[in-house]
N, C-alpha and C positions, 0 to 999 in steps of 0.2 A: 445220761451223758456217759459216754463208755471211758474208759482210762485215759487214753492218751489222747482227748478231748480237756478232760479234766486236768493234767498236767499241764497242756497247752495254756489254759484258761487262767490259771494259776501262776503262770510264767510270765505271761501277758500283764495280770494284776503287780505282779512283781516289780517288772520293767518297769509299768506305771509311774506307780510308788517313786520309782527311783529317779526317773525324769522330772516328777515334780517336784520331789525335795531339792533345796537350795545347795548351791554346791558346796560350802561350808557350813557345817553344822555344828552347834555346841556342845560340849564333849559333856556328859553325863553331869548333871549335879552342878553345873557352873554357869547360870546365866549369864555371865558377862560376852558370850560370843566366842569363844576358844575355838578353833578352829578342829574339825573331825580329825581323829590320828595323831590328835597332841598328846606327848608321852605323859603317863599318869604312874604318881607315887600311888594313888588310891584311887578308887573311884570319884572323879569332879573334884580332886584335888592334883594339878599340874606338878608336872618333874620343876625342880630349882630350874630359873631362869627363861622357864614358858609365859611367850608373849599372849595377850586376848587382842583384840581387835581393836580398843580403846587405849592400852598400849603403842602399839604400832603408830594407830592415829598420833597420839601423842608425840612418840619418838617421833616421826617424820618432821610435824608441825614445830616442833619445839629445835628440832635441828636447824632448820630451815632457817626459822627467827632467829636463833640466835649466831647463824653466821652472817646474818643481815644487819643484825647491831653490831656484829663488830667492824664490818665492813661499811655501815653508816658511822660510826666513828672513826675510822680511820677518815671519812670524808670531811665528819665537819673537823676533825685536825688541820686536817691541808688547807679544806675552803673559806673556815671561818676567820673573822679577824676579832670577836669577840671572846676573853679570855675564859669566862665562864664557861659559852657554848665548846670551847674546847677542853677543860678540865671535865666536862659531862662528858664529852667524846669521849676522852681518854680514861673515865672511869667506864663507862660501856666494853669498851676493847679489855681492858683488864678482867672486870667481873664475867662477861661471858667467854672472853676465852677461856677461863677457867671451867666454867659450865659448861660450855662446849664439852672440852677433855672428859669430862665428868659423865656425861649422856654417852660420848661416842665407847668410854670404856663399858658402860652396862650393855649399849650395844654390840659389842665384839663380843662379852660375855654369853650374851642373847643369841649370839649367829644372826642376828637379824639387821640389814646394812640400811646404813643411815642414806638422806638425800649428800650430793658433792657441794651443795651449795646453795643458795637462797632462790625461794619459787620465784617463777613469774611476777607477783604482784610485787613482791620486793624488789624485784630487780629493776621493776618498772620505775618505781619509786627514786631507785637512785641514780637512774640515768635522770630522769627528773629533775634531781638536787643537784647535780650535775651540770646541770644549766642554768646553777643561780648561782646569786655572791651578795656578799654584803648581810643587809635586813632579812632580804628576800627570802638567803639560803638560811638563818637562823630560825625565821621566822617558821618556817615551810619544815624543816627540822626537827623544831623541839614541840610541834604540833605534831607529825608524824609518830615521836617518841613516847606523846603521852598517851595517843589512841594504840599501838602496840605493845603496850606496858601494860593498859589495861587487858586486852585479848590474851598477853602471855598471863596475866594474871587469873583468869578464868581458863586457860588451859589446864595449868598448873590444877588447879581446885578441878577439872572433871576430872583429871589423871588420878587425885586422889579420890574422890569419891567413884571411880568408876573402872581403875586399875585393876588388873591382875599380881605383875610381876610386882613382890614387896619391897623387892631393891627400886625398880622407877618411883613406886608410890613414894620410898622414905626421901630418894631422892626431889621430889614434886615437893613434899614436906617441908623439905629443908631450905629446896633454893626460894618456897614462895614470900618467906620475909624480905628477901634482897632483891627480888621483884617490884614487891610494895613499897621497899625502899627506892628504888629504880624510878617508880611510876610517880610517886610524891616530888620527885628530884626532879624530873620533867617537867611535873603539872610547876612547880614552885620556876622552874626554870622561863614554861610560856608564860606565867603571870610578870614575870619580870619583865620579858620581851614587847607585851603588850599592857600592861599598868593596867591588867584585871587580876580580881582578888586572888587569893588563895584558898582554895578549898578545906573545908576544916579537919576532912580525914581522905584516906586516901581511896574509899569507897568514892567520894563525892568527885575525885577526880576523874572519875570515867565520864564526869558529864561536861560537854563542854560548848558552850553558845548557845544554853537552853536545848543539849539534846543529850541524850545518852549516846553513848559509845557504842558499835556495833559488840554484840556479843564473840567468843570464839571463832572464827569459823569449822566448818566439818573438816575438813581438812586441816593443812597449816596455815612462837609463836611466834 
């Protein structure tokens, strides 16, 4: 094979190579999915405040949700006439706005921009409850709260087992008791509404009418 046969062949192989590879790659030494050209203090150790891919997931999902509860309590405020279901509103609105501010500053931190506002399926959701009142909307409400409580609750737990950035991770750490607290406040909330029990930990409350709760989704909690 003369020379510039052999360089051809070689370039060829090369090209290859490169078209098959994915077009994000994990940056040396980091399986978590880091994206190729992420700045490195070391080798598969990221510069302060580089996102992985389980990050991002997170941030999105966890954004999303939580401008959905605050905007789901601002609703049952307005539509509900039961005082409970409205002190739970009005603790949602409080606690996630909080949380809110709190994700969006590690995000500006990150460079990495958050969603403007709650996905599709939540939005769906509360045009929904939008068209109810009374039982209906209570009802239909503190059901919605307790299967979203549970998913932010399993968000929170991949973010930490599955993070990169150590600020989201402590962050995921910290808010997942007030979650749990969140989710128990719910499940304790539907048992009132419907005169079924109360589950005895707040594991037990992702199950509910003899089914489990869908887990996370891949996306956005």
């Amino acid at each position: 094979m003369s020379r510039i046969l052999k360089v051809a062949f070689v370039s060829a192989l090369a090209a290859g190579g490169a078209l098959a590879q994915p077009a994000s790659q994990p940056a040396p030494g980091n399986p978590a999915t880091t994206p190729a050209g992420t700045p490195l203090t070391a080798p598969g150790s990221p510069a302060p405040d580089q996102l992985n891919g389980s990050d991002r997931l997170f941030s999105d999902a966890l954004a999303a949700g939580g401008m959905a509860e605050v905007e789901g309590g601002k609703l049952a405020s307005r539509l509900t006439g039961n005082a409970t279901v409205r002190q739970f509103g009005e603790r949602m609105i409080r606690d996630h706005s909080k949380a809110n501010k709190q994700l969006t500053d590690l995000a500006t931190a990150a460079r990495v921009p958050l969603p403007g506002g709650p996905d599709t399926e939540h939005r769906t959701v509360q045009q929904q409850l939008e068209q109810l009142h009374g039982d209906a909307f209570d009802m239909a409400y503190a059901r919605g709260q307790v299967q979203d409580h549970a998913r932010t609750v399993q968000l929170l737990e991949y973010e930490i087992g599955s993070g990169q950035n150590p600020r989201l991770k402590a962050f995921a750490s910290e808010t997942l008791p007030a979650v749990l607290e969140h989710l128990a406040m719910a499940q304790r909330l539907y048992a009132e509404l419907t005169g079924a029990g109360v589950p005895a930990t707040a594991e037990d409350a992702r199950v509910q009418d003899g089914k489990t709760l869908p887990a996370a989704p891949g996306k956005n909690p």
